[in-house]
N, C-alpha and C positions, 0 to 999 in steps of 0.2 A: 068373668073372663080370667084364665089362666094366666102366670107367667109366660105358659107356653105361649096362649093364644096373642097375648099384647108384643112378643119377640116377633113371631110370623107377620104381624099387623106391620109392626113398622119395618120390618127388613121388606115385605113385599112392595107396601107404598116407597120405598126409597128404590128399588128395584126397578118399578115402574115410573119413577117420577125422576132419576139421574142418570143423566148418559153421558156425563163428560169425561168419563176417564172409568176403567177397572176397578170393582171394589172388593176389598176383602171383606169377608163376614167372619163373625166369631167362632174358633174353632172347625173352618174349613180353610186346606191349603191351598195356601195361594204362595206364588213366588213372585216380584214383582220383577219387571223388566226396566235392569239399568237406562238409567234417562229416560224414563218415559212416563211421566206423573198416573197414580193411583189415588184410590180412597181407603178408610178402613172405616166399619161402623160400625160402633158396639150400642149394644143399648143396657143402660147401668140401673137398675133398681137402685132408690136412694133409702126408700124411706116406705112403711104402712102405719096410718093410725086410724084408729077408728072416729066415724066422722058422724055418729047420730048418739041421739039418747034416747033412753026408753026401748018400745019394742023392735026398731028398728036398725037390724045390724049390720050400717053400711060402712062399709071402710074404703079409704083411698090410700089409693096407690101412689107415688110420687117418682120418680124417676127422670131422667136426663140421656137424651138421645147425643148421642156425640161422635162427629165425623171430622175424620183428621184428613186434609189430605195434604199428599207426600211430591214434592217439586223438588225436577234436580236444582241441585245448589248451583248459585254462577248467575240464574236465568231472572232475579229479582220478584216480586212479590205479589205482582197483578194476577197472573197467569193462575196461582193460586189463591189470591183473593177473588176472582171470577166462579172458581170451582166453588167456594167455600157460599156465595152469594146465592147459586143453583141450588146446591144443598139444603137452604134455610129457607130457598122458595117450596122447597117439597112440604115443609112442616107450620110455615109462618103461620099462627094462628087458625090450625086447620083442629078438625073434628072427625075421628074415623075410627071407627070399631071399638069405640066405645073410650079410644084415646081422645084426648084434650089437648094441643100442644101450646107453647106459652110465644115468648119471643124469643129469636136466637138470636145468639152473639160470638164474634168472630173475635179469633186471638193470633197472636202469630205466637208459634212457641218457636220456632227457630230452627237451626241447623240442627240434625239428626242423621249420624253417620254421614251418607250420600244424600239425603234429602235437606227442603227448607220445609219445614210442618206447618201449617197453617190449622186451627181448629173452629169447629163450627160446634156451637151445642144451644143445645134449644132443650130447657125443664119440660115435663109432662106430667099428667095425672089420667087417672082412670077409677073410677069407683065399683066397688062391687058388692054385691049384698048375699050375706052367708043366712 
């Protein structure tokens, strides 16, 4: 599996599996609408190493799915800890296309311009043989 194919993998199942709010994806524009809570999902390659000896050259992939989402400020911190809870039910311990995903965990990072940020990130692996 590709870079490409493991980005498609998981923007699709988040796609299909969160409907709380608007999400930005990487490098498409998005403008959010004043007061009205969004998401963004990047998905961050962490790390390859290779994970066999001998004839066999599998290597794993490592990486970290991470969903921010964005609540106007004022409104306290449920609203987007609910979002952030939906989020991590898309990945919690799931298995698809050849992804692995681990446990998430939620962070509050805080006031961001007009927003209160909330973050969701859940590690991932995938292995692949060259």
């Amino acid at each position: 599996m590709s870079y490409q194919a493991e980005t498609i993998a998981i923007e699709s199942r988040f796609a299909s599996g969160f409907t709380a709010c608007l999400v930005k994806y990487s490098n498409v524009n998005f403008e959010p609408t004043a007061g009205t809570a969004w998401a963004e999902l990047r998905v961050i390659v962490a790390d390859s190493i290779r994970a066999s000896i001998g004839d066999t050259n599998l290597h794993r992939n490592v990486g970290i799915i991470s969903v921010n989402i964005f609540e106007p400020r004022g409104i306290g911190t449920a609203a987007g800890k609910l979002k952030a809870d939906l989020a991590a039910a898309v990945f919690r311990s799931q298995s698809f296309s050849g992804i692995t995903c681990r446990s998430p965990k939620v962070v509050e990072v805080g006031e961001v311009e007009e927003w209160y940020v909330i973050n969701m990130s859940v590690p991932y692996f995938r292995d692949q043989e060259f």
